[in-house]
C-alpha positions in Angstrom: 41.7 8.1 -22.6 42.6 4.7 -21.4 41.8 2.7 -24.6 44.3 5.2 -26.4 46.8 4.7 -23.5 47.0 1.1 -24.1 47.2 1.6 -27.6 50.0 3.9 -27.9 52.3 1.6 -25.4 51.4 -1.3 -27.6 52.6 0.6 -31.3 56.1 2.2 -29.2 59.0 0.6 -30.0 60.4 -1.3 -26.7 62.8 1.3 -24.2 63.2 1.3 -20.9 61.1 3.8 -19.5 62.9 5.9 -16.4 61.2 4.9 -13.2 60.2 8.7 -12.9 57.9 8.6 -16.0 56.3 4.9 -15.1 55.2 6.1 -12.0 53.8 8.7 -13.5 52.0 6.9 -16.1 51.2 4.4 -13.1 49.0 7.2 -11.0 47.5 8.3 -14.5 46.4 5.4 -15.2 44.7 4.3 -11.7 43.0 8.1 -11.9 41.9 6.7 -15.0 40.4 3.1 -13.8 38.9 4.9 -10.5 36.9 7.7 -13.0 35.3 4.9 -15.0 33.7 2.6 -12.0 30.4 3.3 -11.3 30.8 1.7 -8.0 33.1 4.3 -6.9 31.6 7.4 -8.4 28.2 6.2 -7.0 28.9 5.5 -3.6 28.1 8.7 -1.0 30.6 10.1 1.3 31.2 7.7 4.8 28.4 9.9 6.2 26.3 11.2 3.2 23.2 9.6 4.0 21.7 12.3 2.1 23.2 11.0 -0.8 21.3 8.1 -0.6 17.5 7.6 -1.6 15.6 7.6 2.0 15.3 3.4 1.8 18.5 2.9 1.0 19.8 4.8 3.8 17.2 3.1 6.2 19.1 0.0 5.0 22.5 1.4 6.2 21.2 2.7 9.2 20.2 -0.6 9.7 23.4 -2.1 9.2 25.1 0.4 11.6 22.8 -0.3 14.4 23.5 -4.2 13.9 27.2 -3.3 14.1 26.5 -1.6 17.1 27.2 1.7 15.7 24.7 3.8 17.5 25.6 7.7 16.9 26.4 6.8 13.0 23.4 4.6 12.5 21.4 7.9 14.1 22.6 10.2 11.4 21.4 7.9 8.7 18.2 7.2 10.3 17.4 10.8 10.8 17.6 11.5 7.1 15.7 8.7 5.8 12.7 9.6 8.8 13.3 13.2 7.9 12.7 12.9 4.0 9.0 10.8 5.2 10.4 7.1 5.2 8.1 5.6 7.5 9.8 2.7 8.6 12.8 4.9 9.6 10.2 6.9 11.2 9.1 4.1 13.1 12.7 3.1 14.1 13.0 6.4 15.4 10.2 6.6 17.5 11.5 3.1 18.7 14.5 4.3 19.6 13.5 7.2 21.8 10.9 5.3 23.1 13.4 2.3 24.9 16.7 4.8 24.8 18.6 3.0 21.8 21.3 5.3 21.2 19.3 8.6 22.2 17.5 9.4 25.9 14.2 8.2 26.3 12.0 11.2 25.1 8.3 9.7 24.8 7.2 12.4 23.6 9.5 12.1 20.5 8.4 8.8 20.2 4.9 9.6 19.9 5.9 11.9 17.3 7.8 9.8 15.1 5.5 7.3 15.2 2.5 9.2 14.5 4.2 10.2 11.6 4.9 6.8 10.1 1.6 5.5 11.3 -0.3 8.0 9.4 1.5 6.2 6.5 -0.2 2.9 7.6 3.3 1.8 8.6 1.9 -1.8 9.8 4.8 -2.0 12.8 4.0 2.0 14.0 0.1 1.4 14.2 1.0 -1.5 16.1 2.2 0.9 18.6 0.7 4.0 18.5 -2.7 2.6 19.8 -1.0 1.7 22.7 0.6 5.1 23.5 -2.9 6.5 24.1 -4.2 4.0 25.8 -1.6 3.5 28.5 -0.6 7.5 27.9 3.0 7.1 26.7 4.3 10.4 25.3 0.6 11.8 24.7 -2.3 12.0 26.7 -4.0 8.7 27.5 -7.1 8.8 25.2 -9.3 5.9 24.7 -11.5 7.3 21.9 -7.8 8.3 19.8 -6.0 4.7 21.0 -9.6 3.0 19.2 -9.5 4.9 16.5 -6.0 4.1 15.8 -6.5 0.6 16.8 -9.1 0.7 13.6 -7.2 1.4 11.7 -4.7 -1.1 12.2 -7.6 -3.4 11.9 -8.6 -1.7 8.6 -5.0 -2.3 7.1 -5.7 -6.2 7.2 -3.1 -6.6 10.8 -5.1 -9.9 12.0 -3.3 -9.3 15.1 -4.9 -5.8 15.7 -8.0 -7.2 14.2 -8.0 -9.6 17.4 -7.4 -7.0 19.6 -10.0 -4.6 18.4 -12.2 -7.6 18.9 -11.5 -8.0 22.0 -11.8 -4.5 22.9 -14.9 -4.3 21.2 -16.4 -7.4 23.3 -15.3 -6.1 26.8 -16.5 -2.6 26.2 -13.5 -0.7 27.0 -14.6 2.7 26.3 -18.1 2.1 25.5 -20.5 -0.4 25.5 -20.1 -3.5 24.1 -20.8 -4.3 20.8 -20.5 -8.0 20.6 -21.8 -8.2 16.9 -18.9 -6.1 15.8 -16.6 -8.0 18.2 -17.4 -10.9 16.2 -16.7 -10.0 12.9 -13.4 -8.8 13.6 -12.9 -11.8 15.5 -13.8 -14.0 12.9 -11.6 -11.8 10.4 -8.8 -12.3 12.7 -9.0 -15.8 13.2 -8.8 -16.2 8.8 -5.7 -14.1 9.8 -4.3 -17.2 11.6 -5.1 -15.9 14.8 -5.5 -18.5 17.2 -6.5 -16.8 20.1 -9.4 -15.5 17.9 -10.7 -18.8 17.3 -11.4 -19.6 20.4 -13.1 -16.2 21.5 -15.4 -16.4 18.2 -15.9 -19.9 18.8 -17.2 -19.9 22.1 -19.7 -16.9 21.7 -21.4 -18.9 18.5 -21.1 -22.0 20.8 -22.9 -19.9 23.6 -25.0 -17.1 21.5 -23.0 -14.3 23.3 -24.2 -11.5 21.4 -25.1 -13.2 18.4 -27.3 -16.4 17.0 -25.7 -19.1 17.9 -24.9 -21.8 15.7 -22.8 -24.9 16.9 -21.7 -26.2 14.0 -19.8 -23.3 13.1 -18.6 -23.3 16.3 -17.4 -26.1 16.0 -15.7 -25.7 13.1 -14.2 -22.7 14.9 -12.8 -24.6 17.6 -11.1 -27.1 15.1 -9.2 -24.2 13.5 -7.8 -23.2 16.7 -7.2 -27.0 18.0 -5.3 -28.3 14.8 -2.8 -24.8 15.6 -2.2 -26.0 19.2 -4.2 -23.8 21.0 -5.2 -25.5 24.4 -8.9 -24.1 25.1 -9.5 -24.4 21.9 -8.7 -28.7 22.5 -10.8 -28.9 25.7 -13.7 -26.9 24.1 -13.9 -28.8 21.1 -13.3 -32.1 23.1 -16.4 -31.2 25.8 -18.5 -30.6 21.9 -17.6 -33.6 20.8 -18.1 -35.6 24.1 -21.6 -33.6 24.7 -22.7 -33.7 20.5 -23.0 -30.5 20.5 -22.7 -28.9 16.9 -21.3 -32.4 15.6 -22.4 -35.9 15.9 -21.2 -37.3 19.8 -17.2 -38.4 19.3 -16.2 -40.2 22.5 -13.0 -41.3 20.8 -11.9 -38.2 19.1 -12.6 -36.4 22.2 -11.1 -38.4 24.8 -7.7 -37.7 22.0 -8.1 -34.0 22.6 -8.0 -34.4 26.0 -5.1 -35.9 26.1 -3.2 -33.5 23.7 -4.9 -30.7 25.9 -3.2 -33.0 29.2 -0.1 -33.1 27.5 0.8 -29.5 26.7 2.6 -27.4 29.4 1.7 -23.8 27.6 -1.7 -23.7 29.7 -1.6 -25.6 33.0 -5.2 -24.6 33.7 -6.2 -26.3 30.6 -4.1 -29.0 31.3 -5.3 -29.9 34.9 -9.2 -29.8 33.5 -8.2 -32.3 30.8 -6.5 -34.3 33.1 -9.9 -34.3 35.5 -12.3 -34.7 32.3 -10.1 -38.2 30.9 -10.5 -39.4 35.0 -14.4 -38.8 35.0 -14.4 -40.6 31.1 -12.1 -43.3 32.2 -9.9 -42.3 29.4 
């Protein structure tokens, strides 16, 4: 209709048209440009979110929430966690767990992030562990929070790969298993997990539950040194001072000292370096 519009206006002879009629044809026309635009016809109502595919309305949610838009961004969040989008399920549980917009309600929490962990929603298994083991809107449970914690570990999270090494190397609900601690140590630390080169490190260096080998501690403890982790400098600096696992490297030790002196993240570390450069001298 508005191709043949045009037309005809272009083939009329030229009249002034009474202002009546051009308005007329004005509103027509508009009616006709707003029909046509996908943009327009597409977009939901102000507060359609179920108009929108359950992402999509996680996104606005999102942006209503960054906007500070609380009871809006609610409504859209809702009907993206309602329709089983898991990160909006998450964000939900989030919500009611620090009172964003809503009153704390930790048991809704638990709820809504159950439901998104079951999903292996990588944020909500980083939490729901924690719920039963500190008993946050369920029942504290060890058995449930390590089950949930594996998981998380079974997903390929390096940081809840550390943690379930860790768990598994103090014992907390059973005892430990320090063979099991390892390799989940060791998969952690390939995660980039600093903290879990030092752990794995030092029980190859010691044999804490497993053979020990030196060398591979060593190379452990380099992994975790060359990131900036402070134990992991001294530790490798005492190998290399003492040879063990790698030839004896006075110079390269007495350097990782000093890094481990310098650094202000671990003052523990610090002062030992600082007392290990005295005895050397260095």
């Amino acid at each position: 209709m508005l191709g043949l519009g045009l037309s005809l206006s272009l083939t009329l002879p030229p009249r002034r048209a009474p202002v009546k009629y051009t308005l007329l044809c004005l509103v027509l026309l508009a009616a006709g440009c707003a029909a046509t635009d996908p943009d327009l016809t597409d977009r939901p109502a102000a507060d359609a979110p179920d108009d929108l595919a359950p992402g999509a309305a996680h996104q606005r949610a999102l942006e209503l929430r960054d906007s500070n838009e609380l009871d809006r961004a609610l409504t859209w969040l809702y009907s993206a966690a309602a329709r089983g989008h898991a990160p909006s399920q998450f964000e939900l549980g989030l919500w009611y767990l620090t009172g964003r917009g809503v009153a704390v309600d930790e048991a809704k929490a638990a709820d809504w992030m159950h439901r998104a962990a079951q999903q292996r929603d990588r944020d909500a298994l980083r939490y729901v562990w924690q719920l039963h083991l500190f008993g946050r809107g369920v029942p504290r449970d060890l058995a449930l929070a390590r089950r949930w914690l594996e998981t998380g570990a079974q997903n390929g999270d390096a940081a809840l790969q550390y943690r379930l090494g860790v768990w598994l190397a103090e014992g907390v609900d059973s005892p430990p298993d320090k063979p099991a601690a390892w390799h989940w140590l060791a998969r952690a630390a390939d995660g980039g997990v600093v903290e879990a080169c030092y752990r794995a490190g030092r029980m190859l260096l010691e044999g804490d539950g497993i053979d020990a080998n030196e060398s591979a501690a060593v190379q452990m403890l380099r992994r975790g040194a060359i990131e900036g982790h402070p134990p992991c400098m001294l530790l490798l600096a005492d190998c290399l001072r003492d040879g063990r696992g790698v030839a004896t490297g006075l110079a390269e030790a007495l350097d990782w000292y000093r890094q481990a002196a310098r650094q202000r993240e671990n003052p523990d570390v610090a002062a030992a370096a600082k007392r290990r450069l005295a005895e050397l001298g260095g």
